[in-house]
C-alpha positions, -999 to 999 in steps of 0.1 A, spaced: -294 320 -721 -280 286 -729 -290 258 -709 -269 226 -702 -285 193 -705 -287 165 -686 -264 142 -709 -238 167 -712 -240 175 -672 -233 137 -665 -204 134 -688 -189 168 -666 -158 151 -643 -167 152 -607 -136 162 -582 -126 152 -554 -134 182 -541 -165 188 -554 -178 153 -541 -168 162 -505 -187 195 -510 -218 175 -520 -214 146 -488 -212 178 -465 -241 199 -480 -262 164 -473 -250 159 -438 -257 195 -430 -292 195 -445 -299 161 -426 -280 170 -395 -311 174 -370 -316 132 -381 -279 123 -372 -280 143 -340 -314 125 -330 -292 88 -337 -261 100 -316 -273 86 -284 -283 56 -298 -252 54 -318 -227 61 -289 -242 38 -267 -239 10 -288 -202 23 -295 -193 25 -255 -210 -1 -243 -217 -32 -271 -183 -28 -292 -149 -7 -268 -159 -38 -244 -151 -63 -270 -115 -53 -271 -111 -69 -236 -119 -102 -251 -82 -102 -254 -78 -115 -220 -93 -147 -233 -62 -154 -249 -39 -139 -217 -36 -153 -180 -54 -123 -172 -38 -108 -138 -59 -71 -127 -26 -61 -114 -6 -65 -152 -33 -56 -170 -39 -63 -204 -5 -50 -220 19 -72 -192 -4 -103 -190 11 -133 -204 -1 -147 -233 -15 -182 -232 -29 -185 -268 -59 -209 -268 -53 -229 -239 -88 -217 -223 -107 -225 -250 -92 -259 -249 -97 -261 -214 -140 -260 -220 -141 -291 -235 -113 -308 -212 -131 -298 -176 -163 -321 -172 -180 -295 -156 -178 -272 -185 -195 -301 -205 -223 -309 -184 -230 -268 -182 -227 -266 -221 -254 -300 -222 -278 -280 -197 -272 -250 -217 -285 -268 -249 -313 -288 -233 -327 -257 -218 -322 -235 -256 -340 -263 -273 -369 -271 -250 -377 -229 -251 -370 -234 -289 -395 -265 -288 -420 -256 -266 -420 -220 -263 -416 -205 -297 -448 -215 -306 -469 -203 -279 -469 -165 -295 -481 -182 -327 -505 -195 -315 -516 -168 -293 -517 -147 -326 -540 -170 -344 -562 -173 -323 -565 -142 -315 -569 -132 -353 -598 -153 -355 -615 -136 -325 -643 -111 -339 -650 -94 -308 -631 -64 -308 -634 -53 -271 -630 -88 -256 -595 -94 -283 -578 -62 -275 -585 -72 -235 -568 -106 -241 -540 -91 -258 -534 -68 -225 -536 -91 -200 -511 -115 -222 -484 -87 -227 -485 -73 -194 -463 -99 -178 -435 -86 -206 -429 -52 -178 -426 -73 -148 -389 -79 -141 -376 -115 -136 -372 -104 -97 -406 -102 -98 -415 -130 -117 -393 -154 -97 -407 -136 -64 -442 -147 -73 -433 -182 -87 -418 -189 -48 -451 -175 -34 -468 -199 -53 -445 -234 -50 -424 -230 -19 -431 -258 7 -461 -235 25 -469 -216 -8 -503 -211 -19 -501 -243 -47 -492 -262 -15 -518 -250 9 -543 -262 -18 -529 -296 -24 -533 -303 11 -558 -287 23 -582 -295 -10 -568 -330 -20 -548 -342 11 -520 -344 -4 -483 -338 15 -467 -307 3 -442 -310 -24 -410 -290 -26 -414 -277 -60 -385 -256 -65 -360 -285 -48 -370 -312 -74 -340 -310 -104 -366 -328 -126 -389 -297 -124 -361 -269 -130 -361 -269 -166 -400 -274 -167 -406 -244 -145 -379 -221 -162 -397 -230 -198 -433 -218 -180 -421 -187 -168 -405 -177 -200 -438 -190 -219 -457 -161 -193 -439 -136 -192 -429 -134 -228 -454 -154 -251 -476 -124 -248 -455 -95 -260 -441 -121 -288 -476 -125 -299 -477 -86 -311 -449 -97 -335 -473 -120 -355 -506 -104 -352 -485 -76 -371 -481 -96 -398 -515 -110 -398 -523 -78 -404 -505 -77 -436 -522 -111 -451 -548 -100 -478 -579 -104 -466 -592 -112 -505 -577 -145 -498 -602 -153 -470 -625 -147 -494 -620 -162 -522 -611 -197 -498 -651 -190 -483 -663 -190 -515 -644 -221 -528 -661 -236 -495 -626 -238 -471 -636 -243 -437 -618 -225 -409 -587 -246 -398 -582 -249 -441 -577 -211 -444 -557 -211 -415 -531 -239 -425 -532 -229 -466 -535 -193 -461 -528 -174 -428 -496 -197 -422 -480 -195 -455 -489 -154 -451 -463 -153 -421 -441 -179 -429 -413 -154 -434 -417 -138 -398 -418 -171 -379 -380 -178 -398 -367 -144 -394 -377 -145 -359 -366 -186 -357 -327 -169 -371 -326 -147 -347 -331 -171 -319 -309 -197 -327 -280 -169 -327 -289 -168 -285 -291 -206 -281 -270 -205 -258 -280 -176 -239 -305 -186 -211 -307 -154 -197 -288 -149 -168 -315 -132 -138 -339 -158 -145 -320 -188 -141 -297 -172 -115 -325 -167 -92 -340 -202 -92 -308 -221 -86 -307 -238 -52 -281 -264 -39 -305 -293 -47 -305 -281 -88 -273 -266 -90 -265 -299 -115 -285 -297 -137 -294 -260 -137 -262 -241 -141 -255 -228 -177 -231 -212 -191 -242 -176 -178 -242 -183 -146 -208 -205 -146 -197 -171 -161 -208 -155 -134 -191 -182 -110 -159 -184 -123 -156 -147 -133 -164 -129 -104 -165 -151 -76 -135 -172 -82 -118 -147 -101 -111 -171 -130 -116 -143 -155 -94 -153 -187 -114 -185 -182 -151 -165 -181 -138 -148 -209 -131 -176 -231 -163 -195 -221 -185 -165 -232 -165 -153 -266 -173 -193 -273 -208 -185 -268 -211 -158 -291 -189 -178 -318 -214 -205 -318 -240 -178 -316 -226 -166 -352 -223 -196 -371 -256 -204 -362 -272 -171 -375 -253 -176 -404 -263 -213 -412 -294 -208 -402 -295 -177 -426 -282 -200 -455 -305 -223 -450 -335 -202 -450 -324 -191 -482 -320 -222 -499 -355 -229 -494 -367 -196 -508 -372 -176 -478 -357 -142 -475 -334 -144 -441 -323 -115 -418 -297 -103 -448 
Protein backbone atom coordinates (compact mmCIF):
# COMPACT_ATOMS: atom_id res chain seq x y z
CA UNK A 1 0.00 0.00 0.00
CA UNK A 2 1.68 3.28 -0.90
CA UNK A 3 1.53 5.97 1.48
CA UNK A 4 1.55 9.78 0.60
CA UNK A 5 3.78 11.99 2.44
CA UNK A 6 3.47 14.94 4.10
CA UNK A 7 5.57 17.18 1.49
CA UNK A 8 3.81 15.78 -1.44
CA UNK A 9 0.24 16.17 0.49
CA UNK A 10 1.02 19.98 1.01
CA UNK A 11 1.98 20.65 -2.49
CA UNK A 12 -1.84 18.85 -3.44
CA UNK A 13 -4.09 22.14 -4.70
CA UNK A 14 -6.81 22.85 -2.19
CA UNK A 15 -10.42 23.80 -3.99
CA UNK A 16 -12.72 25.88 -3.23
CA UNK A 17 -14.77 23.34 -2.56
CA UNK A 18 -12.85 21.28 -0.68
CA UNK A 19 -11.98 24.28 1.84
CA UNK A 20 -15.69 24.94 2.48
CA UNK A 21 -16.07 21.16 3.17
CA UNK A 22 -13.22 21.46 5.74
CA UNK A 23 -14.82 25.15 7.48
CA UNK A 24 -18.09 23.12 7.73
CA UNK A 25 -16.80 19.71 9.14
CA UNK A 26 -15.11 22.24 11.95
CA UNK A 27 -18.19 24.17 12.66
CA UNK A 28 -20.18 20.93 13.02
CA UNK A 29 -17.68 19.26 15.28
CA UNK A 30 -17.49 22.56 17.43
CA UNK A 31 -21.20 23.39 17.10
CA UNK A 32 -22.35 22.59 20.80
CA UNK A 33 -19.39 25.84 21.58
CA UNK A 34 -21.10 28.24 19.06
CA UNK A 35 -24.60 27.34 20.23
CA UNK A 36 -23.45 28.00 23.99
CA UNK A 37 -22.04 31.89 22.47
CA UNK A 38 -25.41 32.56 20.59
CA UNK A 39 -27.12 34.35 23.39
CA UNK A 40 -24.28 36.16 24.15
CA UNK A 41 -23.65 36.87 20.58
CA UNK A 42 -27.26 38.05 19.73
CA UNK A 43 -27.61 40.21 22.44
CA UNK A 44 -24.67 42.15 21.76
CA UNK A 45 -26.04 42.19 18.03
CA UNK A 46 -29.72 43.46 19.06
CA UNK A 47 -29.04 45.51 21.61
CA UNK A 48 -25.16 47.21 21.49
CA UNK A 49 -24.75 47.45 17.50
CA UNK A 50 -28.83 47.55 15.34
CA UNK A 51 -29.18 50.61 17.92
CA UNK A 52 -26.29 52.32 16.49
CA UNK A 53 -27.90 52.71 13.20
CA UNK A 54 -30.29 55.35 14.78
CA UNK A 55 -27.34 57.56 15.38
CA UNK A 56 -28.42 58.80 12.11
CA UNK A 57 -30.81 61.04 13.62
CA UNK A 58 -27.84 62.97 14.97
CA UNK A 59 -27.32 64.31 11.62
CA UNK A 60 -31.43 64.65 10.90
CA UNK A 61 -33.98 67.12 12.61
CA UNK A 62 -35.34 64.09 13.95
CA UNK A 63 -39.34 64.33 13.85
CA UNK A 64 -41.07 60.60 15.44
CA UNK A 65 -43.75 61.31 13.04
CA UNK A 66 -41.14 61.31 9.66
CA UNK A 67 -39.08 58.94 10.91
CA UNK A 68 -35.72 58.32 9.98
CA UNK A 69 -36.15 58.01 6.02
CA UNK A 70 -38.46 61.64 5.71
CA UNK A 71 -36.47 63.63 8.46
CA UNK A 72 -34.56 66.37 7.04
CA UNK A 73 -31.11 66.32 6.96
CA UNK A 74 -29.25 68.98 8.93
CA UNK A 75 -25.63 67.61 8.52
CA UNK A 76 -23.45 68.64 11.60
CA UNK A 77 -25.25 71.49 12.86
CA UNK A 78 -25.90 69.66 16.33
CA UNK A 79 -22.61 68.91 16.85
CA UNK A 80 -21.77 72.40 16.32
CA UNK A 81 -24.43 73.51 18.43
CA UNK A 82 -22.44 71.61 21.83
CA UNK A 83 -19.81 73.86 21.80
CA UNK A 84 -22.01 77.06 20.79
CA UNK A 85 -24.78 76.66 23.83
CA UNK A 86 -23.00 77.55 27.23
CA UNK A 87 -24.84 75.16 28.97
CA UNK A 88 -23.41 72.30 26.99
CA UNK A 89 -19.98 73.64 28.01
CA UNK A 90 -20.32 73.95 31.58
CA UNK A 91 -22.08 70.14 31.50
CA UNK A 92 -18.93 68.90 29.35
CA UNK A 93 -16.44 70.94 32.30
CA UNK A 94 -18.57 69.00 35.14
CA UNK A 95 -18.33 66.01 33.14
CA UNK A 96 -14.52 66.14 33.06
CA UNK A 97 -13.94 67.33 36.64
CA UNK A 98 -16.03 64.55 37.91
CA UNK A 99 -14.06 61.69 35.23
CA UNK A 100 -10.73 63.04 36.54
CA UNK A 101 -11.27 63.31 40.25
CA UNK A 102 -12.66 59.32 40.08
CA UNK A 103 -9.55 58.89 37.82
CA UNK A 104 -7.40 60.71 40.62
CA UNK A 105 -8.74 59.67 43.65
CA UNK A 106 -10.54 56.60 43.10
CA UNK A 107 -8.49 54.35 40.82
CA UNK A 108 -6.22 53.87 43.33
CA UNK A 109 -8.19 52.80 46.20
CA UNK A 110 -8.44 49.02 44.70
CA UNK A 111 -4.70 49.13 44.58
CA UNK A 112 -4.20 49.74 47.47
CA UNK A 113 -6.88 47.56 48.90
CA UNK A 114 -4.92 44.78 47.01
CA UNK A 115 -1.71 45.38 48.54
CA UNK A 116 -2.52 45.46 51.48
CA UNK A 117 -4.40 42.84 51.56
CA UNK A 118 -1.45 40.72 49.90
CA UNK A 119 0.64 41.43 52.74
CA UNK A 120 -1.97 40.24 55.30
CA UNK A 121 -0.94 36.62 56.49
CA UNK A 122 -3.95 35.75 58.17
CA UNK A 123 -5.98 33.80 55.98
CA UNK A 124 -9.39 33.76 57.80
CA UNK A 125 -9.27 37.51 58.84
CA UNK A 126 -8.03 38.45 54.70
CA UNK A 127 -10.69 36.55 52.94
CA UNK A 128 -13.25 38.34 55.67
CA UNK A 129 -11.99 41.77 54.60
CA UNK A 130 -12.20 40.96 51.12
CA UNK A 131 -16.14 40.17 51.63
CA UNK A 132 -17.16 42.88 53.48
CA UNK A 133 -15.19 45.20 50.78
CA UNK A 134 -16.88 43.60 47.60
CA UNK A 135 -20.27 43.24 49.01
CA UNK A 136 -21.24 46.80 48.39
CA UNK A 137 -20.44 45.93 44.34
CA UNK A 138 -24.47 43.92 44.51
CA UNK A 139 -26.15 46.76 46.01
CA UNK A 140 -27.80 48.88 43.30
CA UNK A 141 -27.19 52.67 43.19
CA UNK A 142 -31.04 53.08 44.45
CA UNK A 143 -29.81 51.55 47.31
CA UNK A 144 -26.66 53.17 47.67
CA UNK A 145 -28.10 56.65 47.19
CA UNK A 146 -31.13 55.47 49.66
CA UNK A 147 -28.71 54.95 52.41
CA UNK A 148 -26.33 57.93 51.75
CA UNK A 149 -29.82 60.27 52.40
CA UNK A 150 -30.44 58.23 55.59
CA UNK A 151 -27.16 59.21 56.65
CA UNK A 152 -26.75 63.20 55.53
CA UNK A 153 -30.32 64.53 55.09
CA UNK A 154 -31.01 67.51 57.44
CA UNK A 155 -32.38 64.91 60.44
CA UNK A 156 -30.14 62.01 59.19
CA UNK A 157 -28.27 59.95 61.48
CA UNK A 158 -24.66 62.06 60.63
CA UNK A 159 -26.80 65.00 61.74
CA UNK A 160 -28.37 63.73 64.88
CA UNK A 161 -24.78 63.00 66.03
CA UNK A 162 -23.28 66.42 65.22
CA UNK A 163 -25.78 67.93 67.34
CA UNK A 164 -26.51 65.92 69.76
CA UNK A 165 -22.63 64.79 70.37
CA UNK A 166 -20.79 68.09 69.40
CA UNK A 167 -23.61 70.81 69.37
CA UNK A 168 -23.23 71.58 66.34
CA UNK A 169 -26.42 72.96 63.90
CA UNK A 170 -27.28 70.42 61.40
CA UNK A 171 -25.85 70.80 57.96
CA UNK A 172 -27.61 70.08 54.71
CA UNK A 173 -25.20 67.81 53.26
CA UNK A 174 -26.76 66.91 50.08
CA UNK A 175 -27.73 70.88 49.34
CA UNK A 176 -24.12 72.09 49.49
CA UNK A 177 -22.83 72.19 45.46
CA UNK A 178 -19.23 72.14 46.99
CA UNK A 179 -19.92 68.57 48.49
CA UNK A 180 -21.60 66.96 45.22
CA UNK A 181 -18.59 65.93 43.52
CA UNK A 182 -16.93 64.93 46.88
CA UNK A 183 -19.83 62.66 47.89
CA UNK A 184 -20.34 61.13 44.27
CA UNK A 185 -16.34 60.26 44.40
CA UNK A 186 -17.03 58.41 48.05
CA UNK A 187 -19.87 56.47 46.96
CA UNK A 188 -18.11 55.22 43.85
CA UNK A 189 -14.88 54.55 46.11
CA UNK A 190 -17.58 52.10 48.38
CA UNK A 191 -19.36 50.56 46.34
CA UNK A 192 -16.79 49.72 43.76
CA UNK A 193 -13.14 49.83 45.25
CA UNK A 194 -13.85 46.54 46.71
CA UNK A 195 -14.86 44.35 43.77
CA UNK A 196 -11.97 46.31 41.70
CA UNK A 197 -9.60 45.13 44.28
CA UNK A 198 -10.24 41.23 42.99
CA UNK A 199 -8.78 42.54 39.68
CA UNK A 200 -5.28 43.13 41.33
CA UNK A 201 -4.99 40.61 44.00
CA UNK A 202 -5.34 38.33 40.73
CA UNK A 203 -2.45 39.45 39.53
CA UNK A 204 -0.60 39.40 42.71
CA UNK A 205 -1.18 36.09 42.49
CA UNK A 206 0.82 35.77 39.45
CA UNK A 207 4.08 37.65 40.84
CA UNK A 208 6.78 34.99 41.56
CA UNK A 209 7.07 34.56 44.91
CA UNK A 210 11.10 33.58 44.35
CA UNK A 211 11.37 37.29 43.99
CA UNK A 212 10.31 37.95 47.69
CA UNK A 213 12.91 35.83 48.40
CA UNK A 214 15.64 36.55 46.91
CA UNK A 215 14.84 40.67 48.00
CA UNK A 216 14.72 38.96 51.94
CA UNK A 217 17.82 37.58 51.50
CA UNK A 218 19.55 40.69 49.87
CA UNK A 219 17.98 42.34 53.16
CA UNK A 220 14.88 44.46 51.35
CA UNK A 221 12.61 45.64 53.91
CA UNK A 222 8.87 45.50 53.31
CA UNK A 223 7.75 48.77 51.60
CA UNK A 224 11.26 48.03 49.16
CA UNK A 225 9.71 44.66 47.88
CA UNK A 226 6.64 46.32 47.55
CA UNK A 227 7.70 49.38 45.33
CA UNK A 228 10.74 47.27 43.35
CA UNK A 229 8.85 44.16 43.08
CA UNK A 230 5.04 43.74 43.70
CA UNK A 231 4.40 47.06 41.64
CA UNK A 232 6.55 46.54 38.70
CA UNK A 233 4.77 42.71 38.79
CA UNK A 234 1.27 44.43 38.03
CA UNK A 235 2.22 47.37 36.24
CA UNK A 236 0.62 45.94 33.15
CA UNK A 237 -2.95 45.42 34.87
CA UNK A 238 -3.06 48.91 36.49
CA UNK A 239 -2.56 50.31 32.49
CA UNK A 240 -4.76 47.97 30.79
CA UNK A 241 -7.30 48.74 33.43
CA UNK A 242 -6.07 52.81 33.35
CA UNK A 243 -7.06 52.32 28.97
CA UNK A 244 -10.01 51.04 29.60
CA UNK A 245 -11.19 53.89 31.78
CA UNK A 246 -10.17 56.76 30.04
CA UNK A 247 -12.38 55.25 27.00
CA UNK A 248 -15.66 56.11 29.71
CA UNK A 249 -14.19 59.56 30.85
CA UNK A 250 -16.98 60.93 30.10
CA UNK A 251 -19.48 58.51 31.27
CA UNK A 252 -20.40 59.31 34.96
CA UNK A 253 -22.84 56.82 35.15
CA UNK A 254 -26.16 57.92 34.78
CA UNK A 255 -28.41 56.32 38.19
CA UNK A 256 -25.87 57.53 40.40
CA UNK A 257 -25.68 60.99 39.60
CA UNK A 258 -29.28 61.22 38.49
CA UNK A 259 -30.41 60.43 41.95
CA UNK A 260 -28.34 63.00 43.87
CA UNK A 261 -29.18 65.97 41.81
CA UNK A 262 -31.39 68.51 43.60
CA UNK A 263 -32.24 72.18 42.50
CA UNK A 264 -29.47 73.65 44.78
CA UNK A 265 -26.57 71.38 42.58
CA UNK A 266 -28.21 71.16 39.48
CA UNK A 267 -25.02 73.56 38.27
CA UNK A 268 -22.59 72.02 38.89
CA UNK A 269 -23.79 68.42 38.94
CA UNK A 270 -25.45 67.82 35.66
CA UNK A 271 -23.21 65.84 33.05
CA UNK A 272 -23.63 64.88 29.99
CA UNK A 273 -25.84 61.75 30.85
CA UNK A 274 -28.28 63.27 32.51
CA UNK A 275 -28.54 66.47 30.02
CA UNK A 276 -29.04 63.42 27.67
CA UNK A 277 -31.63 62.42 29.67
CA UNK A 278 -33.09 66.10 29.88
CA UNK A 279 -33.08 67.09 26.50
CA UNK A 280 -33.89 63.66 25.10
CA UNK A 281 -36.76 62.60 26.78
CA UNK A 282 -38.15 65.34 28.59
CA UNK A 283 -37.85 68.15 26.12
CA UNK A 284 -37.90 65.98 23.27
CA UNK A 285 -34.70 67.44 21.79
CA UNK A 286 -33.63 64.07 20.46
CA UNK A 287 -31.33 64.83 17.31
CA UNK A 288 -29.66 67.06 19.91
CA UNK A 289 -29.32 63.94 22.72
CA UNK A 290 -28.21 62.11 19.95
CA UNK A 291 -25.39 64.21 18.86
CA UNK A 292 -24.26 65.00 22.39
CA UNK A 293 -23.88 61.20 23.23
CA UNK A 294 -22.20 59.89 19.70
CA UNK A 295 -19.69 62.89 20.81
CA UNK A 296 -19.24 61.11 23.91
CA UNK A 297 -18.30 57.88 22.55
CA UNK A 298 -15.98 59.70 19.80
CA UNK A 299 -13.95 61.21 22.43
CA UNK A 300 -14.33 57.90 24.27
CA UNK A 301 -12.38 56.32 21.19
CA UNK A 302 -9.60 58.41 20.59
CA UNK A 303 -8.84 58.23 23.96
CA UNK A 304 -8.65 54.42 24.09
CA UNK A 305 -6.68 54.59 21.25
CA UNK A 306 -4.09 57.34 22.42
CA UNK A 307 -4.02 56.04 25.51
CA UNK A 308 -3.29 52.54 23.77
CA UNK A 309 -0.34 54.13 21.75
CA UNK A 310 0.98 55.52 24.44
CA UNK A 311 1.22 52.61 26.57
CA UNK A 312 3.03 51.09 23.94
CA UNK A 313 5.57 53.40 23.45
CA UNK A 314 6.70 52.98 26.82
CA UNK A 315 6.94 49.10 26.52
CA UNK A 316 3.75 48.13 27.99
CA UNK A 317 1.51 45.72 26.07
CA UNK A 318 -2.01 47.73 25.80
CA UNK A 319 -5.57 46.28 25.39
CA UNK A 320 -4.56 45.28 21.50
Amino acid sequence: MRTVSNETAAQVPVTSGSKWNLIRRKLWRSRMMYLFVLPGTLYFLIYKYVPLLGSVIAFQEYSPFQGFLHSDWVGFAHFRKIFDNPEVVQVLINTITLSFLQIAVAFPVPILLALMLNETRNEWFKRLIQSLVYLPHFLSWVVVVGLVTIFLRSDGVVNGLLEHVFGIEPILFLQQPYLFKPLIVLEVIWKEAGWGTIVFLAALAGVNPELYEAAIVDGANRWRRIWHITLPGIRSTIVILLILRLGTVLDNGFEQIFLMLNPYVQEVGNVLDTYVYYKGILQSDFSFATAVGLFKSVVGLVLVVAANKLAKKFGEEGIY
